[in-house]
Structure formats: structure tokens, C-alpha cells
N, C-alpha and C positions, 0 to 999 in steps of 0.2 A: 015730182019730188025726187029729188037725186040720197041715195045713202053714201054715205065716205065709209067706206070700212081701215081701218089703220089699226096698224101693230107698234105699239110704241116701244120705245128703244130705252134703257136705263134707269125703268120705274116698276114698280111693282106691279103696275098693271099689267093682264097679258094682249087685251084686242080694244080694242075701240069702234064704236058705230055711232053716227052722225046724221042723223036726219036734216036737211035743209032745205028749203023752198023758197022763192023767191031774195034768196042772199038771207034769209032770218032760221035760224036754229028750232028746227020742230021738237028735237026729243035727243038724247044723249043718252048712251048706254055704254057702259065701260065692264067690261070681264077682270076679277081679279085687283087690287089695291085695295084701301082701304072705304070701305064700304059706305059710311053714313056721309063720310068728308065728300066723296064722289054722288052720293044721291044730291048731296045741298048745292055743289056745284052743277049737276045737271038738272035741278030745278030750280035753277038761277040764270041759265043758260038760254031753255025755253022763252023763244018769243024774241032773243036777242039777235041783233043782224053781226052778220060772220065777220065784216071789219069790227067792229067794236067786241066782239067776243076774245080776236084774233090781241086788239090795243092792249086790251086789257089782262092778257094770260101770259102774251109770250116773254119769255126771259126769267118766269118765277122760280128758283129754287128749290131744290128740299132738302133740306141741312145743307151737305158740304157734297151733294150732288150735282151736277152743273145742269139738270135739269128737273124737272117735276111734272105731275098729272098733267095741272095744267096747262106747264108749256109744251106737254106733247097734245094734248089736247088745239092748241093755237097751228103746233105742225102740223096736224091733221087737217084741220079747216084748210091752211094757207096751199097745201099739197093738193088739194081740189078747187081751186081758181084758176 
């Protein structure tokens, strides 16, 4: 099992950690942002494989920030392929 550890850049959260196994997302742990929003998306994440994790996050917004959680969440995955 490989962990990605990541610091995300322009969101309220401070660190990032990534469980992954075989290309599929074991477990998801985020220090810092909003707390419930971040548990629903890391137990939504579990069990998913890192390109479709990756399809489905990168580019998302948060208001009129040019990025958000989740697409530093997508950088993180992409940053460990």
C-alpha cells in the first residue's frame, strides 16, 4: 500500500493523506477544511480507483477560487502516478 502525503495549495485545508492499493483508494484523511463536507467525500472516495476519482474531482471550484478540496484532492492522486 503506497500513502501520498500532500499539502494542498489555495484551500482551507492544511495536509492531505491518501491511502491507495492497487490503483483503488483505501482511506482518505484531510487535516484542516471543512470537516463533515471532507468526511462525506472521503467516504465516498473509499473503494474508488484513482483515474475515476482523479475524472471526477479535477477542475471543481469553490466559489470564485480557482480551486477547491476536491481538486486538490485529484492533484494529489495525479502527483503520485
Amino acid at each position: 500500500m503506497e500513502t501520498i502525503q500532500y499539502t494542498p495549495r489555495g484551500v482551507c485545508s492544511r495536509k492531505m493523506e491518501i491511502d491507495v492499493e492497487d490503483g483503488v483508494i483505501q482511506a482518505v484523511r484531510v487535516l484542516g477544511g471543512c470537516s463533515g463536507n471532507l468526511q462525506g467525500l472521503s467516504a465516498l472516495l473509499k473503494g474508488m480507483a484513482v483515474d475515476e476519482a482523479v475524472a471526477r474531482m479535477e477542475g471543481i471550484r469553490c466559489g470564485m477560487k480557482p480551486t477547491s478540496c476536491p481538486d486538490q484532492l485529484a492533484q494529489a492522486l495525479k502527483s503520485a502516478r
